[in-house]
ROKOLFI-442848 format. One record per residue (C-alpha): residue number from 1; x, y, z. Coordinates in Angstrom, 1 decimal, padded with zeros to 4 digits. Layout:
BEGIN
{atom NUM {X Y Z}},
...
***
This chain:
BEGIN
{atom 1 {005.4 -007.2 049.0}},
{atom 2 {006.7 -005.6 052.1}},
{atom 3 {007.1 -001.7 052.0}},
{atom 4 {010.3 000.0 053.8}},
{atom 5 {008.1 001.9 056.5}},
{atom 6 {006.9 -001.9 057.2}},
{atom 7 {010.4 -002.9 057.3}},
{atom 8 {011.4 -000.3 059.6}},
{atom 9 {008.5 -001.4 061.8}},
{atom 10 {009.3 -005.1 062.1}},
{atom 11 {013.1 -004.0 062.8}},
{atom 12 {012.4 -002.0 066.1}},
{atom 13 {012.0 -004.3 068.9}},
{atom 14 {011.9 -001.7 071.0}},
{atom 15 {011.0 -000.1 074.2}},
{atom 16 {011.9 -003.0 075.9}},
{atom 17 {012.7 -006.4 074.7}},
{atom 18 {012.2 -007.9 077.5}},
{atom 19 {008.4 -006.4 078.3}},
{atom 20 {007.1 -006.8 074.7}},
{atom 21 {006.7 -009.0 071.7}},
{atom 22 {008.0 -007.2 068.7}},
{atom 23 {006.0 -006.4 065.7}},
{atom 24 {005.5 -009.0 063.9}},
{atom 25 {004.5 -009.6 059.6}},
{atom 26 {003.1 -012.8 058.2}},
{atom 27 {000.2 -011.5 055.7}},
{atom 28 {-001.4 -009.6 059.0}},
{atom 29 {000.2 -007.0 060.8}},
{atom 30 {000.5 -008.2 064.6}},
{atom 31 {001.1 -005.1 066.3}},
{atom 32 {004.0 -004.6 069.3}},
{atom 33 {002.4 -006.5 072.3}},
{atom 34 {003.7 -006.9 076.1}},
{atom 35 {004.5 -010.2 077.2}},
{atom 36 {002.0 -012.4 078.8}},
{atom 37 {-000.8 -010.5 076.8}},
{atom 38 {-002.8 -011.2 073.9}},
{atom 39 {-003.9 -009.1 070.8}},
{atom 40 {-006.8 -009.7 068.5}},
{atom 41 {-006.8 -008.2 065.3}},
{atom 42 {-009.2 -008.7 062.0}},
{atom 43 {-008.7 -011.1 059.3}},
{atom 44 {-010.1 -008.7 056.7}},
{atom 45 {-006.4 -008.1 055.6}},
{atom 46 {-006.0 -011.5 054.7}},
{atom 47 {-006.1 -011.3 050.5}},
{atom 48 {-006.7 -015.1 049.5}},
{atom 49 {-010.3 -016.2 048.6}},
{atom 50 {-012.2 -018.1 051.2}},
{atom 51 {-011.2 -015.7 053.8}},
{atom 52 {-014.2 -014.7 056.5}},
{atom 53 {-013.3 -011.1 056.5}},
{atom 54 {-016.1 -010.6 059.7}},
{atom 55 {-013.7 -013.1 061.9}},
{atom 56 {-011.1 -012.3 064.1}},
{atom 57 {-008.2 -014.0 065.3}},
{atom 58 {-005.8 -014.0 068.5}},
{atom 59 {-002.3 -014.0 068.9}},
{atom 60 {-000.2 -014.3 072.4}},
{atom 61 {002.6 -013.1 074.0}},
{atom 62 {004.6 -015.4 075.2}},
{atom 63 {006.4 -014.6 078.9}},
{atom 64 {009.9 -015.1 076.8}},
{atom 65 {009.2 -012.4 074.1}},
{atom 66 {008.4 -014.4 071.3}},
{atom 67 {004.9 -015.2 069.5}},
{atom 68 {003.2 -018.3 070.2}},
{atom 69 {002.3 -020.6 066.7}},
{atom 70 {-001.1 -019.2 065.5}},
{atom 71 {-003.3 -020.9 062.6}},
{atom 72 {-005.8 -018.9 060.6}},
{atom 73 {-008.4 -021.7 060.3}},
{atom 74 {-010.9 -019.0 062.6}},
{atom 75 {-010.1 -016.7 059.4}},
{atom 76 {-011.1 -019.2 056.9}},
{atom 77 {-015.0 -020.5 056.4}},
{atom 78 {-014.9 -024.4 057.2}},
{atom 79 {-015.5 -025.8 054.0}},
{atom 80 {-012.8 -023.8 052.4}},
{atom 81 {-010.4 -024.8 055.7}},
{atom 82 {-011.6 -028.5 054.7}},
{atom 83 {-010.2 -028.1 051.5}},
{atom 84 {-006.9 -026.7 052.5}},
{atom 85 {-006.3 -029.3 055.1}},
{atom 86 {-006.8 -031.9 052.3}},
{atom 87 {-004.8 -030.4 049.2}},
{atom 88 {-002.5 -028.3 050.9}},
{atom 89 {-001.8 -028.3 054.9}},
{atom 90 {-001.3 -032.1 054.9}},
{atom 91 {000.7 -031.8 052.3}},
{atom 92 {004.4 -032.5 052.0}},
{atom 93 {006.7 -030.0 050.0}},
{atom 94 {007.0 -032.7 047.2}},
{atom 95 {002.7 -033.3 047.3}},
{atom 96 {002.4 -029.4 047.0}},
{atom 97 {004.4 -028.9 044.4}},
{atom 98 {002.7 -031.9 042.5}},
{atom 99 {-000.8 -030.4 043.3}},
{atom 100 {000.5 -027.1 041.8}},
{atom 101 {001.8 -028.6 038.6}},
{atom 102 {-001.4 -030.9 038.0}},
{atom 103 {-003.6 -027.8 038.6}},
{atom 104 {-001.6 -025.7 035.9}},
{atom 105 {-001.9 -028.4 033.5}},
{atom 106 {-005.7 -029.0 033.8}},
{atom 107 {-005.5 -025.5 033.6}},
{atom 108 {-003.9 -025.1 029.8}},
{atom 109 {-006.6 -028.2 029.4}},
{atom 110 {-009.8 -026.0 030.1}},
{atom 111 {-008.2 -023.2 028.0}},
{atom 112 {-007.7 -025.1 025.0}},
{atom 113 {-011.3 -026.8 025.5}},
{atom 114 {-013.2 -023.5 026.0}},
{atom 115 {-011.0 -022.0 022.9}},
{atom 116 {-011.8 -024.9 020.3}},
{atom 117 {-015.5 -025.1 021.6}},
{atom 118 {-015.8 -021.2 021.3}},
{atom 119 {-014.9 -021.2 017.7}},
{atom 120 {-016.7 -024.2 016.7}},
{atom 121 {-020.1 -022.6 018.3}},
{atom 122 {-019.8 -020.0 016.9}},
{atom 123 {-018.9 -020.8 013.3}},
{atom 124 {-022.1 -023.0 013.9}},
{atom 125 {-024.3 -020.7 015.0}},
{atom 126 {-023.3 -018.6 011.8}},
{atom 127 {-024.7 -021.7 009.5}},
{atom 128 {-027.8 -022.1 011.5}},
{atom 129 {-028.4 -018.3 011.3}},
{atom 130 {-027.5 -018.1 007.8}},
{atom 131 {-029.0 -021.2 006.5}},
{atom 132 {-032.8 -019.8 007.2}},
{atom 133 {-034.0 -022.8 004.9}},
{atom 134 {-032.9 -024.9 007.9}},
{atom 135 {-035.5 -023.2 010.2}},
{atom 136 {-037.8 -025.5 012.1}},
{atom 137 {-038.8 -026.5 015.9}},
{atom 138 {-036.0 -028.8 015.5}},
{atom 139 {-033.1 -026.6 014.7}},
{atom 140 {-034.5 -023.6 016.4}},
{atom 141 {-034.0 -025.8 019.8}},
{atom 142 {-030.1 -026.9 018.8}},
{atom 143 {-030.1 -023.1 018.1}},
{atom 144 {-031.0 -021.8 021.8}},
{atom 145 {-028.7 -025.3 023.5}},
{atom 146 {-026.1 -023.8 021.4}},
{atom 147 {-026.2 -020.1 022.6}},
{atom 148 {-026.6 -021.1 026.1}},
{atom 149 {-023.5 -023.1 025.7}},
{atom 150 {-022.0 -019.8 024.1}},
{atom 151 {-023.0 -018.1 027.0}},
{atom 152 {-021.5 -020.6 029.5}},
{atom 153 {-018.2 -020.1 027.3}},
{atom 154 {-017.8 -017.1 027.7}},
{atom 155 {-018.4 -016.8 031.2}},
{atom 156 {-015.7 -019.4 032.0}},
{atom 157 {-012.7 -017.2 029.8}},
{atom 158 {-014.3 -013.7 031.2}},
{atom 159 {-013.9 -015.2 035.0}},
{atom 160 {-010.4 -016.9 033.9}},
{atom 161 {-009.4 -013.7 032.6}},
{atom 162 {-010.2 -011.4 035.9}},
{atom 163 {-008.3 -014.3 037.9}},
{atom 164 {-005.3 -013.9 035.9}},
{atom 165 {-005.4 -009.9 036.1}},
{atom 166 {-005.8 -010.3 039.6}},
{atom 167 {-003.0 -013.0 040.3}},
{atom 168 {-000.4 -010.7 038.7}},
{atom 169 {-001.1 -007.6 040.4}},
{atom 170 {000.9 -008.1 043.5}},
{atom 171 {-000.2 -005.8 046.4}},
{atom 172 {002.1 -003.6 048.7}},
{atom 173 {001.2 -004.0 052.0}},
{atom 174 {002.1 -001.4 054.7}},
{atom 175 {001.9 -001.7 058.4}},
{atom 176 {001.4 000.6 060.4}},
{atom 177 {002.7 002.0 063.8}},
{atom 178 {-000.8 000.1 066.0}},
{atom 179 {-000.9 -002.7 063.1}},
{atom 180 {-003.0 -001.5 061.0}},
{atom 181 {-002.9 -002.5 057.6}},
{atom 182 {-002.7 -000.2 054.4}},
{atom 183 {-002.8 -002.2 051.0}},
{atom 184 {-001.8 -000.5 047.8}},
{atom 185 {-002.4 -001.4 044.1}},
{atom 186 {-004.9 -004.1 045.0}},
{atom 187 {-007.4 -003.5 041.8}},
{atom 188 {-011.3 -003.9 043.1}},
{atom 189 {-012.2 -005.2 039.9}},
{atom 190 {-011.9 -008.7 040.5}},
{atom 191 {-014.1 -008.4 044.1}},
{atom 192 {-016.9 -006.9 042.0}},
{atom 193 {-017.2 -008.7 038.2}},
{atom 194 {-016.7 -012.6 040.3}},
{atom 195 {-020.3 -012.7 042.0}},
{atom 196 {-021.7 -011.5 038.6}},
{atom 197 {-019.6 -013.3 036.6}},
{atom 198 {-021.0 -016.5 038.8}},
{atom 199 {-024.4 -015.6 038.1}},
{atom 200 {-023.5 -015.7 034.6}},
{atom 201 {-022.3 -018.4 034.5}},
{atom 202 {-024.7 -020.7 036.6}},
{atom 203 {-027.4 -019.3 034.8}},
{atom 204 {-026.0 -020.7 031.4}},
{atom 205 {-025.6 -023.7 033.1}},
{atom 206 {-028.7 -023.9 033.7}},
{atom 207 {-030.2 -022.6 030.8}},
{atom 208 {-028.1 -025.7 028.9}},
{atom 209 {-029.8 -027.8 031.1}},
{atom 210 {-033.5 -026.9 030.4}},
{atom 211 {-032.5 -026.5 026.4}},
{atom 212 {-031.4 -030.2 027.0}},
{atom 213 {-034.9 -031.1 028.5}},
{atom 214 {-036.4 -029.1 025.6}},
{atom 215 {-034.7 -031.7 022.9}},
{atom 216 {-036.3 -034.7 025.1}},
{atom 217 {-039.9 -033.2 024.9}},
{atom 218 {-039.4 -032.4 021.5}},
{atom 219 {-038.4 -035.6 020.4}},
{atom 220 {-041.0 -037.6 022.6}},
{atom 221 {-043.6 -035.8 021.2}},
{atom 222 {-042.8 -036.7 017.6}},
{atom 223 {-042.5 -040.1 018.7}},
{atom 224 {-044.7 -041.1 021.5}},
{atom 225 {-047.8 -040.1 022.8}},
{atom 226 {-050.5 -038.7 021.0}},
{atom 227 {-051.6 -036.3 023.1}},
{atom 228 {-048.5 -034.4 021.8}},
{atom 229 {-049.9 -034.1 018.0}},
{atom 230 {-050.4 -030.4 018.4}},
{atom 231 {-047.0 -030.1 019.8}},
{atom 232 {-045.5 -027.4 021.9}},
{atom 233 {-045.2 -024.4 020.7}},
{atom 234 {-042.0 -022.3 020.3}},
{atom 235 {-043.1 -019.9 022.5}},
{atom 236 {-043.0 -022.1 025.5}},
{atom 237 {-039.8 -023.5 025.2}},
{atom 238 {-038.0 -019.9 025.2}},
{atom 239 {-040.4 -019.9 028.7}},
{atom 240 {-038.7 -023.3 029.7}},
{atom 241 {-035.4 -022.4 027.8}},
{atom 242 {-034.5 -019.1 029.3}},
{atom 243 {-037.0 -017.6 031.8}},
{atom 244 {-037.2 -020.6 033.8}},
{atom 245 {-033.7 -020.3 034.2}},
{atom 246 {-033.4 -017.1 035.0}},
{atom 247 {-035.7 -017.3 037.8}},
{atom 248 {-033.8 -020.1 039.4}},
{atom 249 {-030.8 -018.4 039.6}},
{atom 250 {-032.2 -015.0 039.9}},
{atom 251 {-033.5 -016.8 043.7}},
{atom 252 {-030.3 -018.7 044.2}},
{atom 253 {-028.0 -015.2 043.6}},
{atom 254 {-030.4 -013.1 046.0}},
{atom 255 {-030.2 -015.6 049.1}},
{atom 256 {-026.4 -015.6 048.3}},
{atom 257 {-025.9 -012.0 048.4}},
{atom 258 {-027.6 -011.6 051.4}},
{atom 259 {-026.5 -015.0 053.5}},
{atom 260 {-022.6 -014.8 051.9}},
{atom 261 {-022.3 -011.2 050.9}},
{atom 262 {-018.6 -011.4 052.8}},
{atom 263 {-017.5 -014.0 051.1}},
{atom 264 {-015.4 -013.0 048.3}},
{atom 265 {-015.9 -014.7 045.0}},
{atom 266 {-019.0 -016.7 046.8}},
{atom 267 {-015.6 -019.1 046.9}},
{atom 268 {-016.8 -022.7 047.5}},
{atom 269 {-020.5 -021.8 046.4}},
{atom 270 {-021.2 -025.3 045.1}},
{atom 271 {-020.5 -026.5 048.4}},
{atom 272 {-022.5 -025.1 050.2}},
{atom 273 {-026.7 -025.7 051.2}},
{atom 274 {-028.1 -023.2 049.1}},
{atom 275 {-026.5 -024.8 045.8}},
{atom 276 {-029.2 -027.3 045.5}},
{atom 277 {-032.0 -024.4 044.9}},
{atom 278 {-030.6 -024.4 041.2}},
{atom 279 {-028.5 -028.0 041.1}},
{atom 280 {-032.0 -029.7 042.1}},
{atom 281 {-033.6 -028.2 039.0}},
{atom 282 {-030.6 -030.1 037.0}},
{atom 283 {-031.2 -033.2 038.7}},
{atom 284 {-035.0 -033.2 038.2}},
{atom 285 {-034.1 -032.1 034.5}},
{atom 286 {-031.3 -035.4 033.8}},
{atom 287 {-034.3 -037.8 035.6}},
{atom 288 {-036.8 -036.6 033.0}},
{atom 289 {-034.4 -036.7 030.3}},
{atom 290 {-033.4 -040.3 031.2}},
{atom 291 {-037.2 -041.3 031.2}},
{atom 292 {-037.7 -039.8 027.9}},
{atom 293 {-034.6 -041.0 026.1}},
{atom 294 {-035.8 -044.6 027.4}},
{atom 295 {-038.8 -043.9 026.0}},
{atom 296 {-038.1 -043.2 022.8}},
{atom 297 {-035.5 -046.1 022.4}},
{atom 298 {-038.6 -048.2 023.0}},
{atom 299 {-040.9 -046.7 020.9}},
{atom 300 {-038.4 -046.7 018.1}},
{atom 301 {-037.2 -050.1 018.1}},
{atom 302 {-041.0 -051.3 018.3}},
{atom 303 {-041.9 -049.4 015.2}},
{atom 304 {-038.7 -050.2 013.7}},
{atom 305 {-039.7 -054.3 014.3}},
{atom 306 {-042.7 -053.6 013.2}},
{atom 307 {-041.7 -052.4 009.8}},
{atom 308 {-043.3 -049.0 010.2}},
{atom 309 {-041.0 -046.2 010.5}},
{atom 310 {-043.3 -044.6 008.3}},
{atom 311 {-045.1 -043.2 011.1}},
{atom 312 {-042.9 -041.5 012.6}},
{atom 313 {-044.0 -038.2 011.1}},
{atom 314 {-043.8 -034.2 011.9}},
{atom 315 {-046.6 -032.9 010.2}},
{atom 316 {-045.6 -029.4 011.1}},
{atom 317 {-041.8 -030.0 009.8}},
{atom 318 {-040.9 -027.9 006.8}},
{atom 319 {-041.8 -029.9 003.3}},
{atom 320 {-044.6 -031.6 005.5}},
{atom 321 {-042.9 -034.3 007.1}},
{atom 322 {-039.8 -035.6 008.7}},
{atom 323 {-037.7 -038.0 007.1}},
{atom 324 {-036.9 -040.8 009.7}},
{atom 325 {-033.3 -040.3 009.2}},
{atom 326 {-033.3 -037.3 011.1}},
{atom 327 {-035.0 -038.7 013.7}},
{atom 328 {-032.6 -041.2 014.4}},
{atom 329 {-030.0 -038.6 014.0}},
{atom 330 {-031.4 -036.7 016.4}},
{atom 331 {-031.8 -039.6 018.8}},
{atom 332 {-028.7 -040.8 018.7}},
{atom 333 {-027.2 -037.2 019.5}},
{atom 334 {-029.6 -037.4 022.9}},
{atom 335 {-028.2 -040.8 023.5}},
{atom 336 {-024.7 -039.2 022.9}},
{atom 337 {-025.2 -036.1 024.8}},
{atom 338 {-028.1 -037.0 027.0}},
{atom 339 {-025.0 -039.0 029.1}},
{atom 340 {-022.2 -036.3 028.5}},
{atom 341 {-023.8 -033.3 030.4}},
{atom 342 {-024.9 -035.7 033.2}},
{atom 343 {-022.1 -037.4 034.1}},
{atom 344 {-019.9 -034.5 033.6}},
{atom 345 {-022.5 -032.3 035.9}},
{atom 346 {-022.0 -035.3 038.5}},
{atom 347 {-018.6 -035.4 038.4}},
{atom 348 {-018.4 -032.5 039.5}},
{atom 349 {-020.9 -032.0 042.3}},
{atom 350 {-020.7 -035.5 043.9}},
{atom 351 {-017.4 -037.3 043.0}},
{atom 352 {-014.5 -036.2 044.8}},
{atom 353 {-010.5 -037.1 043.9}},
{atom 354 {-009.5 -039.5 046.8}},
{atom 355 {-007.4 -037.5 049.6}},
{atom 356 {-004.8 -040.0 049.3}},
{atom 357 {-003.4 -040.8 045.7}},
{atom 358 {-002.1 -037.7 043.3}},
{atom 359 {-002.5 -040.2 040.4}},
{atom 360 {-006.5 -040.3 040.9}},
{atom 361 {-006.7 -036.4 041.4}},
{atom 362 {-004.9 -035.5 038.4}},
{atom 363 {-006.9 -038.1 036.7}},
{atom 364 {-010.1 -036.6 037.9}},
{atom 365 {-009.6 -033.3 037.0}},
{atom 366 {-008.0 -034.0 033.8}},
{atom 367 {-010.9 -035.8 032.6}},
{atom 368 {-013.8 -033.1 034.1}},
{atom 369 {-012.6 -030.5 032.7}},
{atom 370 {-012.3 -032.0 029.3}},
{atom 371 {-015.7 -033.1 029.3}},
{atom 372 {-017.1 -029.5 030.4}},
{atom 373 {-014.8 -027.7 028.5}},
{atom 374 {-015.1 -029.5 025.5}},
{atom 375 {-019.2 -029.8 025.7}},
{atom 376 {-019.6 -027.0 023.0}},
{atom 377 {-017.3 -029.0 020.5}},
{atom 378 {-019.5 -032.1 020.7}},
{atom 379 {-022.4 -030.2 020.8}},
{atom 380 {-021.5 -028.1 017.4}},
{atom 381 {-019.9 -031.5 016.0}},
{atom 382 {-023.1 -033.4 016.7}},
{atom 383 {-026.0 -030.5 015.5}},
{atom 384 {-024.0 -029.2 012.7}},
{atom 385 {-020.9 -030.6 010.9}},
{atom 386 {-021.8 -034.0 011.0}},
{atom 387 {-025.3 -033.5 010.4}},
{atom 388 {-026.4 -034.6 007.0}},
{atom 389 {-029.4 -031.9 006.5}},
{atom 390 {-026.8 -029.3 007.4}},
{atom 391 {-024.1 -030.9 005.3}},
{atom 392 {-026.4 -031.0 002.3}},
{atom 393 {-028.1 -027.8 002.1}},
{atom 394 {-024.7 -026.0 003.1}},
{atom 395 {-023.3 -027.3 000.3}},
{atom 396 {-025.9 -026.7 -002.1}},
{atom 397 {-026.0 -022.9 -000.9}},
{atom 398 {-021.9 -022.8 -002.1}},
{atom 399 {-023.0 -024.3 -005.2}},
{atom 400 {-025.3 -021.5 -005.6}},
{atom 401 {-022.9 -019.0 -005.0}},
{atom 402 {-020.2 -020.3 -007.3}},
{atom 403 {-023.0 -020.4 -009.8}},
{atom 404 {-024.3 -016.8 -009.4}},
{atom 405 {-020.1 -015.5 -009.2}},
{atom 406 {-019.6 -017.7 -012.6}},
{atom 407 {-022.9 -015.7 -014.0}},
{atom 408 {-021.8 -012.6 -012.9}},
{atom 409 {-018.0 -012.7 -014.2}},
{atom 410 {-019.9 -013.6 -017.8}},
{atom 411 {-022.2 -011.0 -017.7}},
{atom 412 {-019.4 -008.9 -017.2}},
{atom 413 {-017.1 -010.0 -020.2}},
{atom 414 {-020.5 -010.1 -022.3}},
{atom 415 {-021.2 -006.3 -021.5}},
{atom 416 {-017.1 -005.5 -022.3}},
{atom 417 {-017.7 -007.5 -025.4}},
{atom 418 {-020.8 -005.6 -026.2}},
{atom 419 {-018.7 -002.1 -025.7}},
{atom 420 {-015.7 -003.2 -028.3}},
{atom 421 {-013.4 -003.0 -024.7}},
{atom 422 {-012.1 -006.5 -025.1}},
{atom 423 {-009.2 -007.2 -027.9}},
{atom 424 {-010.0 -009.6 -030.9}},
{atom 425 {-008.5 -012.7 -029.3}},
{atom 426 {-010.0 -012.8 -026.4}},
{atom 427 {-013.2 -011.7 -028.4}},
{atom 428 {-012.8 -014.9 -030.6}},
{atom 429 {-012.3 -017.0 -027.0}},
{atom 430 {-015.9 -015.6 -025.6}},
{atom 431 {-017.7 -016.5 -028.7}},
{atom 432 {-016.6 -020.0 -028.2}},
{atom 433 {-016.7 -020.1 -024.0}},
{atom 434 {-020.7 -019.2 -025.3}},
{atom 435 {-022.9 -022.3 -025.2}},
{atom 436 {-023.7 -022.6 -029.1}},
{atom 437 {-025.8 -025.6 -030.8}},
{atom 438 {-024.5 -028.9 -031.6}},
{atom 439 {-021.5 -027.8 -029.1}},
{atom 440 {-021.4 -031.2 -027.3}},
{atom 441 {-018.1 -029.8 -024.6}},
{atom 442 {-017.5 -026.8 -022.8}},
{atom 443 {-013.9 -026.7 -023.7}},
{atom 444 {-012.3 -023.2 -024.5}},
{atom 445 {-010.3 -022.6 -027.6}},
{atom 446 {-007.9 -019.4 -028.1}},
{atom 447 {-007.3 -019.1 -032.0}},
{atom 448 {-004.3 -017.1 -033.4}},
{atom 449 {-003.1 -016.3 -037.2}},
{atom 450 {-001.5 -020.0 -036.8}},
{atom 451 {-004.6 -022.1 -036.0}},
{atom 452 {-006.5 -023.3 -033.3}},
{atom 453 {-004.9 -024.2 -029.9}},
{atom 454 {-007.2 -025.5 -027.1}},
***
């Protein structure tokens, strides 16, 4: 939005028309300039991400009074100009306006996928965390993958949310008399929560990543190799879970800051060099996985031919042992999931939407952001509602409950009963809801001066 001093500015052509280039608006503030000259002024006013606000850019002055074309590809760093020329610049009116709906679609997508996954994570991690009877290596790992999916959640709707608060507050700009720029109502909020909300969220990333490899080591060594019959202990998967992670992109965040501290937002961080210091980690991680998952498959369908699943034992597992079930449960969540974060994670640092068809980009994007979005849904689904252990002892815990409420609600009309508080029917109705011998039914009977009545 364009202030009136601003206005007044642009409309002064003045001293001379014919020895000067009038001032001039078009998001910078090009100053009045004398024919035949140039001006170069910053592109630090420029408010869209990608902008390289340490560049500069030049303008001239034509000998007829006007402004020569200028582009603001000096303004912009190259890999965000390469996007722009491939989604926008190139672009009819018709292609831009197609881009723009596709992009607000896929947007409604990721917010519905990051709002059912959000609720289903959480509503499991309340019946892991209540269901203590469920504790074990086992669950304790779909525990941690779960919260670092949480994490990586709410991350995504925390940066959505500072995007939308900043997209809606327009700022005024004002030019002034030598082109300077004043900008008013621009909220700083935005410039200073993105880089941490990035950490935030690659660390979660990552985090889901090494909780993933945790499930693969965990279920080799119940399976496979020997050597693992003392198994890991918890202690060093929280190391691999969560402090590995942290020191990955604790490294990654501090070259950033210091190689791309003017780059607002860190916009197009995953394109650039310094990414693969914590996607290399991932890569490493989905290779390992991939070997173990193999792995297993083998070693289960051997023991499986062999007519010994009996051996496949957890001696450390609560009750003493694990019940093969599970393990192929678990194993067949791997083989589920193991693909789903990988292919999603490469879909989105390798594949690219080709530059020519709309059809294929809205395809892309509608299917990659379904996937990530809608990882914590499968994830819950998987490790918890479909789950038979969790099914089973969930179920017997509300059996409990209505058992103790049905308890308690007797005690209660016995100790009214004892007190004379309760009137002579319903008196005559407890004796009978009482269990008493040779009383083959639980059936209630209400009796009245007429008879009996059931």
């Amino acid at each position: 939005m364009l202030s009136s001093t601003s206005e007044n500015l642009l409309s002064n052509d003045s001293l001379n028309n014919e020895l000067y280039c009038p001032a001039l608006f078009d998001n910078l503030c090009w100053p009045k300039t004398r024919v035949n000259h140039s001006t170069t002024i910053s592109c630090s006013p420029l408010t869209m991400r990608g902008v390289d606000s340490s560049k500069f850019i030049t303008r001239h002055c034509l000998s007829t009074g006007n402004w020569s074309n200028v582009s603001y590809e000096p303004c912009v760093y190259p890999d965000v100009w390469e996007l722009m020329k491939t989604f926008y610049i190139s672009r009819t009116l018709q292609q831009r306006k197609a881009y723009t709906d596709i992009i607000q679609a896929v947007r409604i997508i990721e917010l519905v996928g990051l709002s059912i996954s959000f609720i289903s994570v959480l509503v499991s991690l309340v019946i892991f965390f209540t269901l203590r009877s469920l504790y074990c290596s086992r669950t304790k790992i779909h525990i941690n993958l779960l919260l670092a999916i949480f994490i990586q959640i709410i991350a995504r709707i925390v940066n959505y949310g500072i995007q939308m608060k900043q997209s809606n507050n327009s700022p005024q700009v004002e030019c002034g008399i030598d082109g300077s720029v004043h900008r008013h109502g621009i909220s700083s909020l935005f410039k200073n929560m993105c880089p941490l909300i990035v950490i935030f969220l690659q660390f979660s990333i990552t985090s889901m990543f090494m909780w993933m490899l945790c499930e693969g080591i965990h279920l080799n060594s119940i399976l496979t190799v020997s050597v693992f019959k003392n198994y890991f202990k918890t202690f060093y998967f929280y190391i691999l879970g969560w402090i590995v992670p942290f020191c990955i992109t604790f490294s990654w965040s501090i070259i950033m800051f210091v190689k791309e501290r003017d780059r607002e937002c860190w916009a197009n961080y995953n394109y650039l060099k310094y990414y693969w210091i914590i996607d290399g980690p991932r890569y490493a991680v989905m290779i390992i996985n991939f070997l173990f998952l193999l792995n297993i498959i083998r070693v289960l369908l051997v023991k499986i031919k062999e007519g010994s699943e009996k051996q496949i034992r957890d001696e450390k597992h609560r009750r003493g042992s694990m019940n093969t079930k599970f393990v192929k449960t678990a194993v067949k969540a791997a083989i589920f999931l193991l693909p789903l974060l990988g292919i999603t994670h490469m879909l989105e640092t390798f594949v690219s939407p080709d530059k020519k068809s709309i059809v294929l980009f809205a395809l892309y994007c509608s299917v990659t952001y379904f996937l990530v979005t809608f990882q914590g849904f499968f994830c819950s689904l998987l490790y918890c509602f479909l789950n038979t252990e969790v099914r089973e002892t969930l179920s017997r815990r509300l059996q409990t409950i209505q058992i103790w409420v049905r308890w308690k609600r007797w005690l209660g009309r016995k100790d009214q009963y004892r007190d004379g508080t309760i009137n002579g029917d319903d008196r005559t109705r407890l004796e009978l809801l009482i269990p008493q011998p040779n009383l083959g039914t639980k059936m209630a009977f209400e009796m009245d001066d007429r008879g009996i009545k059931k």
